[in-house]
ROSE-4610 file (N, C-alpha, C; in Angstrom, 1 decimal, always signed):
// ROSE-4610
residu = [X/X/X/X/X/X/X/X/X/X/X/X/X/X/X/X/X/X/X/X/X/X/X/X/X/X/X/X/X/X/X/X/X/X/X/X/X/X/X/X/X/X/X/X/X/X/X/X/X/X/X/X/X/X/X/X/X/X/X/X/X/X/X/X/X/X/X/X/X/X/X/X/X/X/X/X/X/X/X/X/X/X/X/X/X/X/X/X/X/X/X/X/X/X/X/X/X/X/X/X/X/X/X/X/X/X/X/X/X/X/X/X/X/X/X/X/X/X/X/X/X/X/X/X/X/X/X/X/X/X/X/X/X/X/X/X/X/X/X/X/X/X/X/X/X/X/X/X/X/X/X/X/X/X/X/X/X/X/X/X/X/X/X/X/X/X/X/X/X/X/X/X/X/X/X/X/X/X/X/X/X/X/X/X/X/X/X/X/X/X/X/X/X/X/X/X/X/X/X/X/X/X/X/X/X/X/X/X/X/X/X/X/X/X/X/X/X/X/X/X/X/X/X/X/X/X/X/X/X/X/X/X/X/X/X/X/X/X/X/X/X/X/X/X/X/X/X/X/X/X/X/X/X/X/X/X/X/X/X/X/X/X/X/X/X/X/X/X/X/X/X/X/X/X/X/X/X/X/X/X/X/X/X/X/X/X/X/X/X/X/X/X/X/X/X/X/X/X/X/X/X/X/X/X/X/X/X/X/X/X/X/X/X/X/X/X/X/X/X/X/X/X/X/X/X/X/X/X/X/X/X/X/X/X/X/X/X/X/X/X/X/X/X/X/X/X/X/X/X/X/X/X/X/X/X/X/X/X/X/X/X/X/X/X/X/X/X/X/X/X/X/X/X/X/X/X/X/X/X/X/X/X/X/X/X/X/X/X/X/X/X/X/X/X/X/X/X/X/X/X/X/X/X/X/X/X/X/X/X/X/X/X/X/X/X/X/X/X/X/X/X/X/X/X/X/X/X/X/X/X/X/X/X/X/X/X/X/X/X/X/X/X/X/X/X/X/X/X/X/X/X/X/X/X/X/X/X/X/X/X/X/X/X/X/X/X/X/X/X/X/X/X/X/X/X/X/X/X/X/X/X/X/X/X/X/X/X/X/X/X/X/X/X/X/X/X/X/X/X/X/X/X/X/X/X/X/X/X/X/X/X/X/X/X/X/X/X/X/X/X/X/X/X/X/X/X/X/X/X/X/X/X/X/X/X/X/X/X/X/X/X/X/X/X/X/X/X/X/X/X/X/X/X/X/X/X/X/X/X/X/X/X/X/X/X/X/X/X/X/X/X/X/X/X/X/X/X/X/X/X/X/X/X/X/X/X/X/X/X/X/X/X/X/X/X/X/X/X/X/X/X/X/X/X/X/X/X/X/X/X/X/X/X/X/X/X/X/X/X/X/X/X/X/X/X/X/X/X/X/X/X/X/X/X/X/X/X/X/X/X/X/X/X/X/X/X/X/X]
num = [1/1/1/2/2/2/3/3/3/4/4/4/5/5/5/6/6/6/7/7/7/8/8/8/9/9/9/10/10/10/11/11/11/12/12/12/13/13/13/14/14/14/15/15/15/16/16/16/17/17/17/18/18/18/19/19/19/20/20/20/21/21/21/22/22/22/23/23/23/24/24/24/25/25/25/26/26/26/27/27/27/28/28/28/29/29/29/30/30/30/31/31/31/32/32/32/33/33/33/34/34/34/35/35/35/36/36/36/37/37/37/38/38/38/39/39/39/40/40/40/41/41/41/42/42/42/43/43/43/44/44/44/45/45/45/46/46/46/47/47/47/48/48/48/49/49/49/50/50/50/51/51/51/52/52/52/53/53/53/54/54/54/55/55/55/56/56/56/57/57/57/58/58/58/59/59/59/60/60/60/61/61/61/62/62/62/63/63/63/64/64/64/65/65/65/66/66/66/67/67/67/68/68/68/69/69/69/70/70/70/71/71/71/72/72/72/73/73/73/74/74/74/75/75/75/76/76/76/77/77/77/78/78/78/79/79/79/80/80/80/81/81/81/82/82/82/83/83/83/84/84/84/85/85/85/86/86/86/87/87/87/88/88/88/89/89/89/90/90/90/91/91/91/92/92/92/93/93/93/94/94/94/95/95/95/96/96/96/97/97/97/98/98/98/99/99/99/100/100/100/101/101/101/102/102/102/103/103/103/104/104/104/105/105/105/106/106/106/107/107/107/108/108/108/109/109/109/110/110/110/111/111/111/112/112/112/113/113/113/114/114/114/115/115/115/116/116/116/117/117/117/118/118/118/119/119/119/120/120/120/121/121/121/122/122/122/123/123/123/124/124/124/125/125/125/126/126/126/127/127/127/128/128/128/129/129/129/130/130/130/131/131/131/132/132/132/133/133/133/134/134/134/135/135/135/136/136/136/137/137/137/138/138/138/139/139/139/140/140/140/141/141/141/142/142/142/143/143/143/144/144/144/145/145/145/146/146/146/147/147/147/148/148/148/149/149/149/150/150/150/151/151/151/152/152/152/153/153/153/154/154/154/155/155/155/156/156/156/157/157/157/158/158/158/159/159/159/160/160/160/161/161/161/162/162/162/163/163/163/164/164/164/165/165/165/166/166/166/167/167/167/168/168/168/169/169/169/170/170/170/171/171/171/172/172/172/173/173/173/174/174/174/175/175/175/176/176/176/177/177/177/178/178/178/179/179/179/180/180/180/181/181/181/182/182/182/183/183/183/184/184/184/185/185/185/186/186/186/187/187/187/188/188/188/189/189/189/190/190/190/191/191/191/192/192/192/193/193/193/194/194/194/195/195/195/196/196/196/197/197/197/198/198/198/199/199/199/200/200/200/201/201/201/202/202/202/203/203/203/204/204/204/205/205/205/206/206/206/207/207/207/208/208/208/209/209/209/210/210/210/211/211/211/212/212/212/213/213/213/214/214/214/215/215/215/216/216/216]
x = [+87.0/+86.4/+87.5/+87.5/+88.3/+88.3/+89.4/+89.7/+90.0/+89.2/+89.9/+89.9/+90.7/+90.5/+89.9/+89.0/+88.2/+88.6/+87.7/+88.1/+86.7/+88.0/+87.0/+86.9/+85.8/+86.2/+85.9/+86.3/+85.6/+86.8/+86.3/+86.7/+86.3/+85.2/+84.8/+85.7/+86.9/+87.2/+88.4/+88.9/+90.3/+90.5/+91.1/+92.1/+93.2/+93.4/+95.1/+96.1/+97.2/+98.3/+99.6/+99.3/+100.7/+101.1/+102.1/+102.7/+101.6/+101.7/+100.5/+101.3/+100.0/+100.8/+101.6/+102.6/+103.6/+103.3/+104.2/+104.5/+103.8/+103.4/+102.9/+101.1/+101.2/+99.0/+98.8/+97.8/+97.0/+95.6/+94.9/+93.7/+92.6/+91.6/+90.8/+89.5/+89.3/+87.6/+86.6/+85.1/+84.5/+83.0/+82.0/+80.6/+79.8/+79.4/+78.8/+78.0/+76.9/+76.0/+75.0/+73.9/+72.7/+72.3/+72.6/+72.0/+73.4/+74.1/+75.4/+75.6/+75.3/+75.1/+76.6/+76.0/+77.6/+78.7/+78.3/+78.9/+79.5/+79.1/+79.8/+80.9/+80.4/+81.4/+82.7/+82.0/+83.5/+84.3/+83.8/+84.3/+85.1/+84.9/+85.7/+87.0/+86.4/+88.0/+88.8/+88.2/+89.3/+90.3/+89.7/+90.0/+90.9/+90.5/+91.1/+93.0/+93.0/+94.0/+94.8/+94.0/+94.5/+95.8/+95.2/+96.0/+96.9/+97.0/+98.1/+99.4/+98.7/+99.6/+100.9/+100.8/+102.8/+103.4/+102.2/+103.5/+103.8/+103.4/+103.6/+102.7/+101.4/+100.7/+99.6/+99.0/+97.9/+96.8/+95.8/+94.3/+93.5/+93.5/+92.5/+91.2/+90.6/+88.7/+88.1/+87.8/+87.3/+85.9/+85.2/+83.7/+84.2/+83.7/+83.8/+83.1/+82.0/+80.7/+81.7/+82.5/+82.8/+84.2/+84.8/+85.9/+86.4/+87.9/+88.1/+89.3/+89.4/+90.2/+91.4/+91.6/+92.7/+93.2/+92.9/+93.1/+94.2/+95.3/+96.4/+97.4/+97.2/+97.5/+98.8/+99.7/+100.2/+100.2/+99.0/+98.8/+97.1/+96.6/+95.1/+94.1/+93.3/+92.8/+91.3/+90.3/+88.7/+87.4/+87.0/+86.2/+84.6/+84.2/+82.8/+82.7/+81.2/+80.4/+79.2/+79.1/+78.3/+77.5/+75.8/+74.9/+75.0/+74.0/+73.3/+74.4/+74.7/+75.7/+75.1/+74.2/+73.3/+74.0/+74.3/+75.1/+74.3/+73.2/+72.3/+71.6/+71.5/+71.1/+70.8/+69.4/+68.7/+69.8/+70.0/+70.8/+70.8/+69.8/+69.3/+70.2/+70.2/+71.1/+72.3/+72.7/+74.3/+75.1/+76.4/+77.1/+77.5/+77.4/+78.1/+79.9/+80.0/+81.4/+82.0/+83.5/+84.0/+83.9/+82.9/+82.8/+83.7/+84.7/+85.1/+84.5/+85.1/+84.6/+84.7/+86.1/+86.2/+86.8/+87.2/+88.0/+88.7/+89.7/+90.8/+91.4/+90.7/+91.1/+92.8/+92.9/+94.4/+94.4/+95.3/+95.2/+96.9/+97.0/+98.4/+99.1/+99.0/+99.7/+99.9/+99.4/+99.4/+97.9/+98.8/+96.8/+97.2/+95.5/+95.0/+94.8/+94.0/+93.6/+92.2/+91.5/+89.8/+89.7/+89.0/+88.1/+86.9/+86.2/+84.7/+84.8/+84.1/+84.2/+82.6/+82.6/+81.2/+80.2/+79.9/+79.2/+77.8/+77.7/+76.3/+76.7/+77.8/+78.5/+79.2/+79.6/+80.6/+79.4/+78.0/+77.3/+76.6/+76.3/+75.9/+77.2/+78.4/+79.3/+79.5/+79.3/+79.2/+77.9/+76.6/+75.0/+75.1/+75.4/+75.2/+75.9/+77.5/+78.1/+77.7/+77.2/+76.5/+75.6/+74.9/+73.1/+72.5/+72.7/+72.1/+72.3/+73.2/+74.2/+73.0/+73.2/+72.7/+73.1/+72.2/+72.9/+73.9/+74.3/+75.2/+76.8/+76.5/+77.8/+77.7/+76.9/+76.4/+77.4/+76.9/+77.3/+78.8/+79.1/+80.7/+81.6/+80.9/+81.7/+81.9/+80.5/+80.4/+81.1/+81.3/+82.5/+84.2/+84.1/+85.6/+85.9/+85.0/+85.5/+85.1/+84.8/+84.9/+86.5/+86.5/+87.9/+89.2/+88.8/+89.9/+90.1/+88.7/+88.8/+89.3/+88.9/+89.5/+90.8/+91.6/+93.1/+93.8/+93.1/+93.6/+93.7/+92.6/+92.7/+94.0/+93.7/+95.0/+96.6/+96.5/+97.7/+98.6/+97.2/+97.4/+97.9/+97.1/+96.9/+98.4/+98.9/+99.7/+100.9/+101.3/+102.3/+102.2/+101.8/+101.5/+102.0/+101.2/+101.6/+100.0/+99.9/+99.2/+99.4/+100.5/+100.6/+100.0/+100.0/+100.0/+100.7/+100.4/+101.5/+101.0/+101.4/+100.8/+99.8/+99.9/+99.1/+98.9/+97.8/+97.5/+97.1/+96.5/+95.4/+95.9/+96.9/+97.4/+97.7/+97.3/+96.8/+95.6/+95.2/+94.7/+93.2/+93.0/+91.6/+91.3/+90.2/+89.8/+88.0/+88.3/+87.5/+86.6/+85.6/+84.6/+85.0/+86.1/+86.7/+88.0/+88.5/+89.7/+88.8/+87.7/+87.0/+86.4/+86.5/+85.6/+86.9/+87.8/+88.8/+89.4/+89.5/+89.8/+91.0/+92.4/+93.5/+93.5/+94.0/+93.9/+95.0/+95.8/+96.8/+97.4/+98.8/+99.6/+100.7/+101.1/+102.4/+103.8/+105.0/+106.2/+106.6/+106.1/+106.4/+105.9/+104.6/+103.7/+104.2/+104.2/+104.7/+106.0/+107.0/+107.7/+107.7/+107.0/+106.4/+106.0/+105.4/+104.4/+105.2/+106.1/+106.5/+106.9/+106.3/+105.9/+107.1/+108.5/+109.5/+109.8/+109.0/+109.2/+108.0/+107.1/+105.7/+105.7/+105.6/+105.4/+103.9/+103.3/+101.8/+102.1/+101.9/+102.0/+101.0/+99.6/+98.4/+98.5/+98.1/+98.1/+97.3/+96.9/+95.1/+94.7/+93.7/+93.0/+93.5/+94.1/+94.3/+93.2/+92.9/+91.8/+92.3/+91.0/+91.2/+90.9/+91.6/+91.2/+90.9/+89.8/+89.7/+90.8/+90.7/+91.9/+91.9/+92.0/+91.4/+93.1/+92.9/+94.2/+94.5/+93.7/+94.5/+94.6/+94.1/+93.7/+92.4]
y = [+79.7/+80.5/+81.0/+82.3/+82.7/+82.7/+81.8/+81.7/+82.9/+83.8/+84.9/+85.4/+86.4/+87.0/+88.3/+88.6/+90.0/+90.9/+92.3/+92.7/+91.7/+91.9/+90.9/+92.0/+92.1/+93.0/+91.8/+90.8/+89.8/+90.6/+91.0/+91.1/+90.3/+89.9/+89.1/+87.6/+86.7/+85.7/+85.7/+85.2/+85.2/+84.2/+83.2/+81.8/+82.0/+81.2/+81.3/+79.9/+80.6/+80.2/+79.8/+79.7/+78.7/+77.6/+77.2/+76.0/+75.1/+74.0/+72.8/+71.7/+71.0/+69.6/+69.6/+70.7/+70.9/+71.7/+71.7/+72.6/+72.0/+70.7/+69.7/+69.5/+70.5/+69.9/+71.5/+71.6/+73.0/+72.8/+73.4/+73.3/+74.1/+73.9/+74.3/+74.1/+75.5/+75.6/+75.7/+75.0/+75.7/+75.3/+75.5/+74.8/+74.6/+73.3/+73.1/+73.5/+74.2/+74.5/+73.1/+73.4/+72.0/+71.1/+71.9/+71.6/+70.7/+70.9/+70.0/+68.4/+67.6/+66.3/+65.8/+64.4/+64.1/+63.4/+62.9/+62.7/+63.7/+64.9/+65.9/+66.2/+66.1/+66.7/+65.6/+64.7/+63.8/+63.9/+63.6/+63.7/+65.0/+66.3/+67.6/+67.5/+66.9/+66.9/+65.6/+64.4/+63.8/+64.2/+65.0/+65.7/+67.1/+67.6/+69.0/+67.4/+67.1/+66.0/+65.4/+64.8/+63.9/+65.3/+66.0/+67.6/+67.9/+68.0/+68.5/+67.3/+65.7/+64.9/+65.3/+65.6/+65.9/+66.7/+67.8/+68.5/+68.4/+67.2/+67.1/+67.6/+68.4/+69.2/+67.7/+68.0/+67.1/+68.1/+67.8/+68.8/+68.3/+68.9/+68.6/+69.3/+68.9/+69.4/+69.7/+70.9/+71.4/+72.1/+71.7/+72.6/+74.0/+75.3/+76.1/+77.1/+76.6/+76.9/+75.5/+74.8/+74.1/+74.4/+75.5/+75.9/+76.0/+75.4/+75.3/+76.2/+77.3/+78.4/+77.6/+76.4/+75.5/+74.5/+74.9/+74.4/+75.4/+74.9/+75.7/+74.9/+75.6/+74.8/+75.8/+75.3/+76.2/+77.4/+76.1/+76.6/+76.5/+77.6/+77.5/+78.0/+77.9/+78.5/+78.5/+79.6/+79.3/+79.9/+78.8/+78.6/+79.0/+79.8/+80.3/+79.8/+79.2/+79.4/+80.1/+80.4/+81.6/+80.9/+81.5/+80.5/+79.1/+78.6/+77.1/+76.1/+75.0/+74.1/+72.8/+73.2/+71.7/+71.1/+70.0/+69.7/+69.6/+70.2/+70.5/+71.7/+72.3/+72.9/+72.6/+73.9/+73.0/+73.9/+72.6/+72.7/+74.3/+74.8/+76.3/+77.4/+76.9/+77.9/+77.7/+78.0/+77.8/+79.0/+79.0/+79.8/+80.9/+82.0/+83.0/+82.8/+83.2/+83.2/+84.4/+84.1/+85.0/+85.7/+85.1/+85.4/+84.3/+85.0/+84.2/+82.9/+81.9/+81.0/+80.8/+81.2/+81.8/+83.0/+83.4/+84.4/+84.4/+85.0/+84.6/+86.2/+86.7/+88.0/+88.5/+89.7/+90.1/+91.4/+91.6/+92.9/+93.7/+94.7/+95.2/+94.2/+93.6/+93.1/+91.5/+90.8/+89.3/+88.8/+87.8/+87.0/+86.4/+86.7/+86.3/+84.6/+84.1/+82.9/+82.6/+83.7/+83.8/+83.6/+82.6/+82.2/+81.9/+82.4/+82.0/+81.2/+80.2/+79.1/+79.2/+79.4/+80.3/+78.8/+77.7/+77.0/+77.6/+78.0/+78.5/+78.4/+79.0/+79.6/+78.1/+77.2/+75.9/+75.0/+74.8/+74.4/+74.6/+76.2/+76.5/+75.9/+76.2/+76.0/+74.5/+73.8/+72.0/+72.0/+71.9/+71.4/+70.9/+71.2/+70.3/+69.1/+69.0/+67.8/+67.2/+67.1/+66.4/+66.3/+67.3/+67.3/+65.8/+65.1/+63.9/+62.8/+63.2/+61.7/+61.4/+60.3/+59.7/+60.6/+60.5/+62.0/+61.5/+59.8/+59.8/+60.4/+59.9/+60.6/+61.9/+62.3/+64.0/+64.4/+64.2/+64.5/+64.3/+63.4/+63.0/+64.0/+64.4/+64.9/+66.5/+66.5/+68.2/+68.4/+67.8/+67.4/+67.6/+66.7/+66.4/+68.1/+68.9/+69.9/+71.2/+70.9/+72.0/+71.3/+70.1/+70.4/+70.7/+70.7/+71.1/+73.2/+73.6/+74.9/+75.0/+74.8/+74.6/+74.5/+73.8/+73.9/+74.7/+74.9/+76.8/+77.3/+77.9/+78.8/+78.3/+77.1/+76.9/+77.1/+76.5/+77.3/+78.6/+79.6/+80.8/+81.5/+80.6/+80.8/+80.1/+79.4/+78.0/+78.8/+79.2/+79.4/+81.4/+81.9/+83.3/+83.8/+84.0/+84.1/+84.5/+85.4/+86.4/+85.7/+85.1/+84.8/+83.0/+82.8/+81.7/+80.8/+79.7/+79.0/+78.6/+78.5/+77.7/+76.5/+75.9/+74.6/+74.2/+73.3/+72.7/+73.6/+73.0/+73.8/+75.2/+75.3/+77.1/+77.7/+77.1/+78.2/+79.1/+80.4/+81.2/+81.0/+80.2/+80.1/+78.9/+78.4/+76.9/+76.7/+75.9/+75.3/+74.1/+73.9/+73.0/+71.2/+71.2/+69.7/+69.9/+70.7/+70.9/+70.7/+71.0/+70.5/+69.0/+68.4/+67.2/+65.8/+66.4/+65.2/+64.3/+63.0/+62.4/+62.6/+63.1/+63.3/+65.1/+65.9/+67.4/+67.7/+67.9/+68.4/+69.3/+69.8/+70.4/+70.6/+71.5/+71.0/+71.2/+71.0/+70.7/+72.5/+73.2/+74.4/+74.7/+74.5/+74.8/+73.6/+72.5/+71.6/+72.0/+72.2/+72.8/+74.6/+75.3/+76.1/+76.2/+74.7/+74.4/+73.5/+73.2/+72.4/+72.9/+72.1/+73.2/+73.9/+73.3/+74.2/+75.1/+75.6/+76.8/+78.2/+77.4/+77.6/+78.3/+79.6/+80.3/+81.2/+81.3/+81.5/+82.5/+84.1/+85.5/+85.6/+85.7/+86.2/+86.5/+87.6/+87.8/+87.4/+86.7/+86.4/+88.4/+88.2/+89.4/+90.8/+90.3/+91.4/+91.4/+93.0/+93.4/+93.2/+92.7/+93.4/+94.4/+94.8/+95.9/+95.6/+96.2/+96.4/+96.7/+95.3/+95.8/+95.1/+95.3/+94.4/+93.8/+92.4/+91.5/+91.8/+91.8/+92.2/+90.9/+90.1/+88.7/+88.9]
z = [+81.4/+82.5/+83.5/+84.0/+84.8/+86.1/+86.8/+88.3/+89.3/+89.8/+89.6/+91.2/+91.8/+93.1/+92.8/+93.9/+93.6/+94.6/+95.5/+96.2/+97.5/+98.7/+99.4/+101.1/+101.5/+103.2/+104.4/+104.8/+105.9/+106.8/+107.8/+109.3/+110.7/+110.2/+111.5/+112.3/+111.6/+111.8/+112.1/+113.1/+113.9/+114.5/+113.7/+114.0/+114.3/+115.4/+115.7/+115.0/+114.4/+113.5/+114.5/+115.7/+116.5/+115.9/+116.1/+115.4/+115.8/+115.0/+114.9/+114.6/+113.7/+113.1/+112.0/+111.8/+111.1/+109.5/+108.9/+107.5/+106.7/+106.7/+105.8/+105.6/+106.6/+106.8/+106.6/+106.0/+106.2/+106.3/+107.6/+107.6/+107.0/+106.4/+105.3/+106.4/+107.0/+107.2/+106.8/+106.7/+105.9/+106.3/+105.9/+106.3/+105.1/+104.8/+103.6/+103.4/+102.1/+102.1/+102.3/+102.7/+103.2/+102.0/+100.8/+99.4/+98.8/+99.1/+98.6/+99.3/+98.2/+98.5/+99.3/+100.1/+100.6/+99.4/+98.3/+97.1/+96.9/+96.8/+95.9/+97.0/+98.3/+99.0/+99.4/+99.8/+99.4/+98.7/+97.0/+96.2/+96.3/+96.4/+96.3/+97.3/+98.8/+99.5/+98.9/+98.3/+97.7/+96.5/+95.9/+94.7/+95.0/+95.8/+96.7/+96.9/+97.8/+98.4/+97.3/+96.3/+95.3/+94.8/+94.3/+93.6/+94.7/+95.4/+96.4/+97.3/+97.0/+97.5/+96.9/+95.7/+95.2/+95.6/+96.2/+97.0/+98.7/+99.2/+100.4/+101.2/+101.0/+101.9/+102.1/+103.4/+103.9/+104.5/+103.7/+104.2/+105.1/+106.1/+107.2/+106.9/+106.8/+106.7/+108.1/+108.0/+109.8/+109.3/+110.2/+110.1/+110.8/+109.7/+110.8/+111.6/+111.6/+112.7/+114.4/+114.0/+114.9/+115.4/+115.1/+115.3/+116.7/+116.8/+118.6/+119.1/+119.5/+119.8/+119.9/+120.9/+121.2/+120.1/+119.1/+117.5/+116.6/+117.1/+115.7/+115.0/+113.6/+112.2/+112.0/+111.8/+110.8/+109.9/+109.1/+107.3/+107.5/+107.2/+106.9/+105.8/+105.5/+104.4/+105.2/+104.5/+105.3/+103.8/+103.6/+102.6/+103.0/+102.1/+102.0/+100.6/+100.6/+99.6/+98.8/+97.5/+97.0/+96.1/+95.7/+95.1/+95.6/+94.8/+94.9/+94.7/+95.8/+95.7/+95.4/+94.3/+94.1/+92.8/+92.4/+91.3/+89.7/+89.8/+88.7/+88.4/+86.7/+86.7/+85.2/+84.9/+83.4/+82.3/+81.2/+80.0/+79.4/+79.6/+79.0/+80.2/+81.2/+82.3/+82.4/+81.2/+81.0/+81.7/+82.5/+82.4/+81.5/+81.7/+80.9/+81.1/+79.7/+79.8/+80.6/+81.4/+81.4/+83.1/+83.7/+85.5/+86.0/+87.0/+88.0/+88.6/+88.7/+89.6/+91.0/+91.3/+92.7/+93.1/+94.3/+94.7/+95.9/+95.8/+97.2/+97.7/+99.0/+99.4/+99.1/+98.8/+98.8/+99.4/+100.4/+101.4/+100.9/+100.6/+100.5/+99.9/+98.8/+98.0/+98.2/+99.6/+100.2/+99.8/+99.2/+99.4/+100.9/+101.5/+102.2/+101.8/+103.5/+103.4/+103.6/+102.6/+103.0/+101.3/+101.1/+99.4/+99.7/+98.7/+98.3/+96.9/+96.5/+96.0/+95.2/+94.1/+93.4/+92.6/+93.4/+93.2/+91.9/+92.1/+90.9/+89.7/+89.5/+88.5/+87.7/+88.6/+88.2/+87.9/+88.3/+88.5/+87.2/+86.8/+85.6/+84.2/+84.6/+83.7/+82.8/+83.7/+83.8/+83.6/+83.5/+83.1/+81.7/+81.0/+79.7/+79.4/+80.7/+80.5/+81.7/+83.0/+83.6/+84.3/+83.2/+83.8/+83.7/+82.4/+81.6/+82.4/+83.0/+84.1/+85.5/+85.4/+86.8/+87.8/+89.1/+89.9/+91.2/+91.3/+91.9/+91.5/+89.6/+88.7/+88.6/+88.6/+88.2/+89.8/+91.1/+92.1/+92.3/+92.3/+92.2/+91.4/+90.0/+88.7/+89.5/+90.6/+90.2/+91.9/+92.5/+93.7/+93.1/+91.7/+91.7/+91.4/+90.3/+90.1/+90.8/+91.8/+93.1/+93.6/+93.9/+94.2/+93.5/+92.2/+91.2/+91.4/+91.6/+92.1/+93.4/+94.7/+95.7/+95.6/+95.4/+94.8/+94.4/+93.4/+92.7/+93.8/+94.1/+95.6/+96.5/+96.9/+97.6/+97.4/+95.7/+95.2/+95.5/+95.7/+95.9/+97.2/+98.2/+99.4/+100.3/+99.7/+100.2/+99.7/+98.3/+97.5/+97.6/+98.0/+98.5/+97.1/+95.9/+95.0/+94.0/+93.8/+92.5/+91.4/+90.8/+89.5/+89.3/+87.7/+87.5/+86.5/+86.0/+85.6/+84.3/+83.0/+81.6/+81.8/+82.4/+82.5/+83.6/+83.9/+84.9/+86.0/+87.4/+88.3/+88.5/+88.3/+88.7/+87.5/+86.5/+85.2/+85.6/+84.3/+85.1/+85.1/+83.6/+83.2/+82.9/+83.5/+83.6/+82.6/+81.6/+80.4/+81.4/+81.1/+81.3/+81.0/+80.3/+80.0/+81.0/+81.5/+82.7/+83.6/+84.4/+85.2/+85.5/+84.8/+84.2/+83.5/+82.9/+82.2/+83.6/+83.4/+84.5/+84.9/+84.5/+85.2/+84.7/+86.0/+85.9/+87.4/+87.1/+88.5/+88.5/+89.4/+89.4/+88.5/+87.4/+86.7/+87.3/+87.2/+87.8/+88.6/+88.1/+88.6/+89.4/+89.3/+90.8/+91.8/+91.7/+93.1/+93.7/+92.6/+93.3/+94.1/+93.8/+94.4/+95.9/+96.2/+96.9/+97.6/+98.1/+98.4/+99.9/+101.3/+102.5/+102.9/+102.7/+103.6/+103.3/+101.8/+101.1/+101.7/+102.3/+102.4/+103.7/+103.4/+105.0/+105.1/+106.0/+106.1/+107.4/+106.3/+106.8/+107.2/+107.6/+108.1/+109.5/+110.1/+111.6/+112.1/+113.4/+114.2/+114.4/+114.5/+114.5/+112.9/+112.2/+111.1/+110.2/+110.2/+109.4/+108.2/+107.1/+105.7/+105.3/+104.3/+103.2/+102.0/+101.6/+100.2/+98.9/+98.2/+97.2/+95.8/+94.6/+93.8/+93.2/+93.3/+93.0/+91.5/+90.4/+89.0/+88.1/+89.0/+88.3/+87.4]
């Protein structure tokens, strides 16, 4: 299944980027959907964290209907979600192959730090391997692999980089057993990539986007 950036227009959101709690933290906004259990969501930021401890980054989780003007990060990312964030769906509503699972804006050649995170779609993708499961495991499973997507994004977002890597979370296409296998991380090229003093976060407060399609 492809991880992919699309063309994105959000102008309404303007966080301020002043120095913060250093190179090492990036904060990730976002507001859960109501239907997303607190299993899944735990599970996704530990999983989001687990993937990124090797390269030194630390993720702060911020609501962002709770957002505080007197709040600046460095490094940020701001997460929307698209369709049903319920961790089930019936065996027969399988995913089609071949749609994006998420997307990460790109303006004149920069990715942005705005993703949508396509819950329905991962949700559909995974049903036949943990529809059957009890739904505290069903919940957890379908948590760990939102945050194995969340990551990617961040890859992108963190590492200001379009391209991707042969294996592991910043490869370009992600299979239903890469979502689900118990160890799934970064390979040596992406952490080193990603490693913060390398890491500089171009976004202006108040800069519009444009429509632009990434080529992913």
């Amino acid at each position: 299944m492809f991880i992919g950036r699309a063309m994105l227009a959000l102008t309404s959101l303007c966080l301020p980027l002043a120095a913060g709690p250093g190179p090492g933290t990036v904060a990730v906004y976002l507001d859960y959907p109501t239907e997303m259990t607190p299993a899944s969501r735990s599970a996704m930021e530990r999983e989001s964290q687990r993937i990124l401890d090797s390269t030194g980054f630390r993720i702060v989780w911020k609501k962002l209907a709770e957002r505080d003007g007197s709040e600046s990060f460095e490094n940020l990312a701001v997460f929307r979600f698209a369709g049903s964030c319920a961790s089930f769906f019936p065996g027969d509503a399988a995913h089609p192959g071949g749609e994006s699972l998420a997307d990460t804006a790109v303006s004149e050649g920069r990715v942005l730090p705005f993703s949508v995170l396509r819950c329905e779609r991962i949700a559909r993708m995974l049903s036949s391997q943990i529809g059957p499961l009890p739904s505290g495991a069903r919940d957890g499973a379908f948590g760990r692999a939102l945050g194995r997507v969340a990551a990617h994004e961040l890859f992108h977002i963190l590492g200001q980089t379009k391209g991707h890597h042969a294996d592991g979370i910043s490869k370009a296409c992600f299979s239903a057993m890469d979502l689900l296998k118990v160890d799934f991380g970064l390979g040596s090229n992406a952490v080193a990539q990603l490693r913060p003093e390398r890491v500089e976060q171009p976004h202006t407060p108040g800069e519009v986007w444009s429509d632009e399609p990434s080529g992913r």
